[in-house]
FIKOL-726749 format. One record per residue (C-alpha): residue number from 1; x, y, z; residue in one letter. Coordinates in nm, 3 decimals. Layout:
# residues N
<pt NUM, <X, Y, Z>, 'A'>
...
***
This chain:
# residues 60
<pt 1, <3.042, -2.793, 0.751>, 'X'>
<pt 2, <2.877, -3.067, 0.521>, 'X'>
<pt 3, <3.188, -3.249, 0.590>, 'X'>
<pt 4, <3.174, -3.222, 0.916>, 'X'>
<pt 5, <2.818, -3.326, 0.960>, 'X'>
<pt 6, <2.926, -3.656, 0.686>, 'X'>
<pt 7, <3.123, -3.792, 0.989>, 'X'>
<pt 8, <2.939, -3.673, 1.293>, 'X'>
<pt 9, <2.597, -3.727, 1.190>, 'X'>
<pt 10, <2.344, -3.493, 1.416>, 'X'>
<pt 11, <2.198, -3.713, 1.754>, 'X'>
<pt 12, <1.908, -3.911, 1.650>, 'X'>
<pt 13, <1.632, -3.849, 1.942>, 'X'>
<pt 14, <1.592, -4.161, 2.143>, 'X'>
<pt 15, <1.248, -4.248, 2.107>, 'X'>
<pt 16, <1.301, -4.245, 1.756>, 'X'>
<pt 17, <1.616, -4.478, 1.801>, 'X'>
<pt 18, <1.400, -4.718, 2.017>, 'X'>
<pt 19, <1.110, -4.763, 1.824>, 'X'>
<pt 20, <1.311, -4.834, 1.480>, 'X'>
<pt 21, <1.529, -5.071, 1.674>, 'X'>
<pt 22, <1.213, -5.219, 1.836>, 'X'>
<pt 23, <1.036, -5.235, 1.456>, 'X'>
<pt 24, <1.364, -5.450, 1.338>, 'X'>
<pt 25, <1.383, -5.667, 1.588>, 'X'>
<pt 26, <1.030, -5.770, 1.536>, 'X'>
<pt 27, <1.054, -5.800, 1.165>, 'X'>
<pt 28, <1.368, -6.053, 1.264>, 'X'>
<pt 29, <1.107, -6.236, 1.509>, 'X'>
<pt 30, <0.842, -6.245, 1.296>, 'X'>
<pt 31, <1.033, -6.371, 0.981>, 'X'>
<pt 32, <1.193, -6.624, 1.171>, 'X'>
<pt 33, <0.910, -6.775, 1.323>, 'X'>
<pt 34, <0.769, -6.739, 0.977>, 'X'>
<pt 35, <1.042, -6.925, 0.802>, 'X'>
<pt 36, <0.966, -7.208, 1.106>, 'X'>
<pt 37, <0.621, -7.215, 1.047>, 'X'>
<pt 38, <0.660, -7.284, 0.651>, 'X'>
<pt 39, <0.944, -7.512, 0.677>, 'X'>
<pt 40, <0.757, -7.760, 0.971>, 'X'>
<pt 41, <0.415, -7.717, 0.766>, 'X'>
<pt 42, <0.521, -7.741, 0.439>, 'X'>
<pt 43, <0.284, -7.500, 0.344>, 'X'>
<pt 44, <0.249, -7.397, -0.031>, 'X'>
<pt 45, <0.342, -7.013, -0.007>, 'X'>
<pt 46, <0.163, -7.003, -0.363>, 'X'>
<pt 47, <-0.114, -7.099, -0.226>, 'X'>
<pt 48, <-0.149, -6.878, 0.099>, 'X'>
<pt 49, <-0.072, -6.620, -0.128>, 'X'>
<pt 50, <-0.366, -6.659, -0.370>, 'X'>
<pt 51, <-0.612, -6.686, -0.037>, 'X'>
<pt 52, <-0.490, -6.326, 0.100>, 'X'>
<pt 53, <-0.569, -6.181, -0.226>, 'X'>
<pt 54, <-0.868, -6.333, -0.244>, 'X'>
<pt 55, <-0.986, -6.244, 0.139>, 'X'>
<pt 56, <-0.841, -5.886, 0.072>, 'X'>
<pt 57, <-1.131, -5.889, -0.244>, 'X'>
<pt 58, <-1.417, -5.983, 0.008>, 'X'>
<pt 59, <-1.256, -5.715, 0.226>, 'X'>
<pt 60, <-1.372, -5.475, -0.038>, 'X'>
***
């Protein structure tokens, strides 16, 4: 039965499906246009990094 359910996994619902495959494909967008961004720019990713911690502090 295991083995059985190894190769025939049970049907994902849909919605499910959709919104993972939806999730991914804006990760993909959103890194690309990312790596685009930083690449034209030439920003310092050091940099931007220090300034989101220190905006997350006056978050706090």
């Amino acid at each position: 039965m295991i083995f059985l359910l190894w190769f025939f996994p049970p049907p994902v619902p849909p919605t499910l499906l959709k919104r993972t495959i939806s999730r991914t494909v804006a990760g993909v967008c959103i890194y690309f246009f990312l790596k685009r961004v930083f690449q034209e720019e030439k920003i310092n990713i050091v940099n931007l990094f220090l300034q989101g911690l220190c905006y997350d502090n006056t978050l706090k």
